[in-house]
ZAMARGU-4260 file (C-alpha; in steps of 0.2 Angstrom, whole numbers, plus 5000, padded with zeros to 4 digits):
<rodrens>
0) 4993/5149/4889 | 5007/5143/4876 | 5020/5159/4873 | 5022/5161/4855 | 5037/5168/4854
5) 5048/5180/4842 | 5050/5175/4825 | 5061/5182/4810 | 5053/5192/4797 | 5057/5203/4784
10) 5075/5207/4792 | 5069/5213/4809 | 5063/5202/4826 | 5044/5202/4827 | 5037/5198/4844
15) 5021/5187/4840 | 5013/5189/4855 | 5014/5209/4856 | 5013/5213/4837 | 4994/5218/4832
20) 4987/5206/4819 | 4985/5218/4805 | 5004/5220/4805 | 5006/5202/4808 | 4995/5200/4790
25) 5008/5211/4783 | 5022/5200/4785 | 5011/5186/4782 | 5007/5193/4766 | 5025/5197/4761
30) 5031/5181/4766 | 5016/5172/4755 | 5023/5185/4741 | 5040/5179/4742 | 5035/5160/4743
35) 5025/5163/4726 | 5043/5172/4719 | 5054/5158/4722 | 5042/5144/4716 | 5040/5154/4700
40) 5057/5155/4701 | 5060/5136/4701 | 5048/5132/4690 | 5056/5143/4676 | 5073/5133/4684
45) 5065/5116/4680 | 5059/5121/4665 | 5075/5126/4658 | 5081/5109/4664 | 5069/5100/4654
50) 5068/5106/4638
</rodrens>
């Protein structure tokens, strides 16, 4: 079996193989939330650019 690893996530080290998966959708959740924020964010930036 493949080790997964740690990865970095909302400022602390999360352990992907001993975290339980409805924590792990937590910070899937918020990362997903944040993606959505900055793309926002660029499009209003692009926007601004263009008109």
């Amino acid at each position: 079996m493949e080790v997964l690893g740690d990865t970095f996530v909302d400022g602390k080290i999360v352990s992907l193989e001993k975290t339980d998966i409805k924590e792990l959708n937590k910070y899937l959740e918020k990362v997903r939330a944040k993606k959505a924020e900055k793309k926002e964010d660029l499009n209003n930036f692009l926007g601004q650019i263009y008109n």
